[in-house]
TILUM-672603 format. One line per field, with one value per residue (C-alpha): residue in three letters; z, x, y. Coordinates in pm, 1 decimal. Layout:
aa = [ALA_...]
c3 = [Z_...]
c1 = [X_...]
c2 = [Y_...]
REM end
This chain:
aa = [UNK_UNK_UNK_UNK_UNK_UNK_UNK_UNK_UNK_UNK_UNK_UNK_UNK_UNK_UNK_UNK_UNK_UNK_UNK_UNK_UNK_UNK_UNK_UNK_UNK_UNK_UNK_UNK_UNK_UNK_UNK_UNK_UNK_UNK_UNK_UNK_UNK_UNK_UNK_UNK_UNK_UNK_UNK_UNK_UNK_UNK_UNK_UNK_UNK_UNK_UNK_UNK_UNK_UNK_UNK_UNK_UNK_UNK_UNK_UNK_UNK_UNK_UNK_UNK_UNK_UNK_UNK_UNK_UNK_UNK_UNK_UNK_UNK_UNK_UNK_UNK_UNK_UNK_UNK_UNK_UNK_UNK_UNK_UNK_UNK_UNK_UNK_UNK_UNK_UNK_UNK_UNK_UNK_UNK_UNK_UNK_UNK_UNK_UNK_UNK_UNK_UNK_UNK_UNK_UNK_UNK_UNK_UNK_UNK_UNK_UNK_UNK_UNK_UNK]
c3 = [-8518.3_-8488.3_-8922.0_-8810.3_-8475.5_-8620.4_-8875.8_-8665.5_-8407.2_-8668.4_-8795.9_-8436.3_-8370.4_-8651.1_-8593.4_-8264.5_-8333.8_-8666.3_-8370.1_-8131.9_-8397.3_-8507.2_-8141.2_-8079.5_-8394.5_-8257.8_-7889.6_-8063.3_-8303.4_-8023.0_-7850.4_-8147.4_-8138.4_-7789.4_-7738.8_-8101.7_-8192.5_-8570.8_-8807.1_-8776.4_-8481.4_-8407.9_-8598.3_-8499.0_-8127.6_-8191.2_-8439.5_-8210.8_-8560.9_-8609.2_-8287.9_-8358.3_-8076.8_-8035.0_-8193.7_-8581.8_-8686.4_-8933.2_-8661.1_-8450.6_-8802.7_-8884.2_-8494.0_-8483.1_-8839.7_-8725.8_-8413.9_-8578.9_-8831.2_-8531.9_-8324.2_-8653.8_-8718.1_-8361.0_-8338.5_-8649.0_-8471.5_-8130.6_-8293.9_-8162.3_-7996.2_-7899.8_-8242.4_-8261.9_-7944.7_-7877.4_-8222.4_-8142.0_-7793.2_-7965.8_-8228.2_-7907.7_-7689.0_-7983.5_-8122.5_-7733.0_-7640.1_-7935.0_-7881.7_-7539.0_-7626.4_-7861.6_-7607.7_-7370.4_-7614.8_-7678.8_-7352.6_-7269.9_-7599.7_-7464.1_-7106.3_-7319.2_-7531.5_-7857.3]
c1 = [21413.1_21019.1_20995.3_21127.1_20958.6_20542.9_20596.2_20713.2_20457.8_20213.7_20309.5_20375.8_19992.1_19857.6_20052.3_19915.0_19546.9_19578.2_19722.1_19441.2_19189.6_19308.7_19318.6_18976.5_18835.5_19079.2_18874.4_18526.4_18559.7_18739.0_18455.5_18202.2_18378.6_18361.5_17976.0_17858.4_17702.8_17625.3_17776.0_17348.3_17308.9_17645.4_17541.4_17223.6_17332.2_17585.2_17387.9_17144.6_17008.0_16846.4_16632.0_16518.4_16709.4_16937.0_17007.8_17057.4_17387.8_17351.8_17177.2_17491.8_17697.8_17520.4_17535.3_17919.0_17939.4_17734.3_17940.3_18276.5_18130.7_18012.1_18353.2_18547.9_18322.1_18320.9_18696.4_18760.0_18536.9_18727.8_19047.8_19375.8_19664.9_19560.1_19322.9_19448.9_19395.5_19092.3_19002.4_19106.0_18924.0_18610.4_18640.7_18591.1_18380.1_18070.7_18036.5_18062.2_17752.3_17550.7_17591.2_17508.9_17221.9_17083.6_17117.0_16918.7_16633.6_16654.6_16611.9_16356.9_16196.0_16173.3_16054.8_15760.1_15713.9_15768.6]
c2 = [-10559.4_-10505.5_-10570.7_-10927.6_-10948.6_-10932.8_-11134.1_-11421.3_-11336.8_-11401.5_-11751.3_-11891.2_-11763.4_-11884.5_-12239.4_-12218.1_-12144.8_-12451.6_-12708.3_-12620.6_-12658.5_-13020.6_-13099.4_-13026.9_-13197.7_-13557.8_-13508.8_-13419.3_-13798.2_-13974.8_-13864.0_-13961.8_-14352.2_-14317.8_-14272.1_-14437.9_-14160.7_-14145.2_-13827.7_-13691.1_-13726.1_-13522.3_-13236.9_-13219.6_-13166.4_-12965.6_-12676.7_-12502.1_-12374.9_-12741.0_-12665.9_-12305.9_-12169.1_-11898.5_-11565.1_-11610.5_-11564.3_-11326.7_-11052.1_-11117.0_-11071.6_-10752.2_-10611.3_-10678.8_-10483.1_-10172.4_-10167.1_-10156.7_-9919.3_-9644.6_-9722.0_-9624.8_-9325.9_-9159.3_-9277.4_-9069.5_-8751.1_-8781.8_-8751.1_-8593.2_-8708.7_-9103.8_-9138.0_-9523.5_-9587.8_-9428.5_-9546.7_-9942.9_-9926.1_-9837.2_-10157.2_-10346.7_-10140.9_-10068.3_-10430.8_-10603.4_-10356.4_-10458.4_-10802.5_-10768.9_-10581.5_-10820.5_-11107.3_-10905.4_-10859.9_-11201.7_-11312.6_-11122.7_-11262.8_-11556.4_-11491.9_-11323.1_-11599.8_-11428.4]
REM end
């Protein structure tokens, strides 16, 4: 039952996540016809990149990649009887503290002026 059950899980997901996607590119150019807004202008508002602002997106990239790397190494240490679970928590827990981490020192970047 379960070898039919993920497989269908998965298409139905990814149908979902493709329908929301085309929905929210419709709003976003009804949105552009709306407003007359030209295709520039769009982008620029929408990349903070353009305005020098935010944390670049390879450092969050390369925090979320160290953090999965530790959670799979100390998951591997811990070991015993929950080693996936313990294991899949990690995945999570490591990557969402570095992230939050690196917005903090970003922050506080920017209080300082740096």
């Amino acid at each position: 039952m379960s070898e039919v059950f993920i497989p269908i899980v998965f298409f139905v997901a990814m149908g979902v996540v493709i329908y929301y996607m085309l929905r929210f590119r419709h709003t976003e150019r009804m949105a552009v016809i709306e407003r007359d807004i030209s295709e520039t202008q769009l982008k620029y508002l929408m990349t903070r990149a353009t305005r020098g602002e935010g944390v670049p997106v390879m450092a969050r990239i390369g925090v979320m990649a160290m953090g999965i790397g530790l959670a799979l190494l100390i998951g591997n240490f811990l070991g015993g009887e929950n080693d996936g679970q313990i294991t899949a928590g990690l995945i999570f827990l490591f990557p969402g503290i570095g992230l939050w981490v690196l917005y903090v020192r970003y922050e506080k970047g920017i209080k300082q002026g740096n």
